[in-house]
C-alpha positions, 0 to 999 in steps of 0.5 A, a space after each residue: 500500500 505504502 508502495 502504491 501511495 509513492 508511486 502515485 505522490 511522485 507522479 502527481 508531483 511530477 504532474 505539478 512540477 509540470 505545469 505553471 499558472 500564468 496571469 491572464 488578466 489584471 483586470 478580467 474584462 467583459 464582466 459585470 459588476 455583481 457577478 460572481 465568476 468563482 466557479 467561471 474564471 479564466 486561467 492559462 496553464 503552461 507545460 514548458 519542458 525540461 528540454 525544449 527540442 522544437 519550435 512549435 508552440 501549442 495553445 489548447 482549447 478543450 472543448 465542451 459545447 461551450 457549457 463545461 470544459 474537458 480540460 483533462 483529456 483534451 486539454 492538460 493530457 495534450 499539453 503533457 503529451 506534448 511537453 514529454 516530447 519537447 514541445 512547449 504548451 499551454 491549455 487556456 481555461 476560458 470563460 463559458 460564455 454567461 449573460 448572467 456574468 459578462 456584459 456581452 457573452 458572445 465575446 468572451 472566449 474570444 477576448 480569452 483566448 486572444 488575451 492567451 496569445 498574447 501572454 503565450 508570445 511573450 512567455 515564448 520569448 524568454 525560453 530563448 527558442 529560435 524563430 518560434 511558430 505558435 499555434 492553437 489546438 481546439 477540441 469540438 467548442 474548443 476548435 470552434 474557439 480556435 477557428 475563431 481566433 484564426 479568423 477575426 484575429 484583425 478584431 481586436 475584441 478587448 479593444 486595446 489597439 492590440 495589432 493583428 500579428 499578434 493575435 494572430 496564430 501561425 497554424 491550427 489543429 482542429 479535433 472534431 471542431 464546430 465550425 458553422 452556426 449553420 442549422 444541419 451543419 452546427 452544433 446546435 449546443 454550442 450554437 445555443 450557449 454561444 449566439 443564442 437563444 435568439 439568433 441574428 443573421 449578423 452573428 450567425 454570419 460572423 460565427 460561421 467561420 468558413 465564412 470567415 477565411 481570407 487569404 491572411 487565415 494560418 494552415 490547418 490540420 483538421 481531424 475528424 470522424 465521419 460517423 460524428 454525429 454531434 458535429 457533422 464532419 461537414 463541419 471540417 469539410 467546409 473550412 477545408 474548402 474555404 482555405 482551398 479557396 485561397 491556397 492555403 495549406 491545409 490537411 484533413 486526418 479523417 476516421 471512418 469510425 469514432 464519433 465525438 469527443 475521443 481526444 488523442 485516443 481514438 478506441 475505434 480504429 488504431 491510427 493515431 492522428 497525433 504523430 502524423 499532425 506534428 510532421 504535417 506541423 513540422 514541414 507545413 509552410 506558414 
């Protein structure tokens, strides 16, 4: 029993020593004045490894239907799998969007995961890495989130006259993502908890990131199952065709088999997306 309990201190001490908590904000903002955020507050988690072997810096948005968030299995399991291999990572713990807390829910995230980009770029420059790529990885509401930061990184959503170089990642990997508010093709829970209950066509239009893309969007690697059927691989296909528009580079890693929601692990086929995404990473022009 004695021996059991050792094992599992030091793999949870190593597990901590791991990760750091960085500050996102000084001041959250977007919030209301009377709201109580304890249970619903941003946080940033850097995985920075021992020896850092590779250039390409990761930061992970797990998904959860913008209703919860699986940060474990599709956010700190990512960021340690990668940081046992000598990548840099971070996992952001963004807001859900609330309008019982936030003057404007539909903002949120975004405002979250630029504000993340921002304290990735300038943690990434004390590690003394050369020519740094940063890019984001977002999981279902997570990938929508990372769309999102793809494609409006010329809005700045804090409105600090922060530029668009650096809001902007240098390349996407989108697991099973939400990509379109479009009825047939979205996830009408995420859709719901994000734009709704009442839609507009304005945000419908501005969410939809397939209509979004421009030349300017960074390369993606997508990865998909096609029997999803809480997120239609339709969802992935789309924005496939939009960066197909404008010659941007991209890859779809797809399964005939999996459904939604499995993470790195995919139980019902053997082939492993994440192996072949960090070579696509490491030889992709951007």
């Amino acid at each position: 029993m004695k021996l059991y309990l050792s094992i599992f201190m030091s793999l949870l001490f190593g597990f901590l020593q791991a990760q750091e908590q960085l500050a996102l904000y000084s001041v959250i903002p977007n919030k209301k004045d009377t709201a109580d955020i304890s249970k619903n507050s941003p946080a940033l988690y850097a995985y920075i490894p021992s020896e850092i072997k590779h250039a390409k810096v990761f930061l992970i948005f797990p998904g959860g239907g913008y209703h919860h968030l699986a940060m474990d299995h599709e956010g700190h399991q990512v960021a340690k799998r990668l940081s046992d291999l000598g990548y840099c990572a971070f996992v952001l713990k963004y807001r859900l969007p609330s309008a019982k807390q936030q003057i404007d829910k539909r903002i949120a995230p975004i405002q979250d995961a630029q504000q993340a980009m921002v304290v990735v770029k300038d943690k990434v420059t004390t590690l003394k890495m050369k020519k740094p790529s940063i890019g984001v990885v977002g999981f279902s509401a997570g990938g929508h989130l990372a769309s999102t930061l793809s494609t409006h990184f010329e809005t700045d959503y804090q409105a600090k006259k922060i530029s668009s170089k650096l809001l902007r990642p240098d390349f996407s990997i989108l697991v099973y993502p939400v990509i379109s508010m479009v009825d047939g093709v979205t996830h009408n829970g995420s859709k719901t908890n994000l734009i709704g209950p009442d839609f507009s066509d304005t945000d419908l239009t501005r969410f939809s990131n397939e209509k979004q893309i421009t030349e300017n969007t960074p390369p993606a690697f997508l990865i998909h199952a096609k029997d999803d059927k809480a997120v239609p691989i339709e969802n992935s296909l789309l924005y496939q065709r939009a960066l197909d528009n404008y010659k941007i580079p991209n890859y779809l890693f797809s399964y005939e088999l999996g459904g939604h929601g499995f993470g790195m692990n995919n139980k019902k086929e053997p082939k492993d997306w994440f192996v072949p995404m960090l070579e696509w990473v490491e030889k992709v022009k951007m």
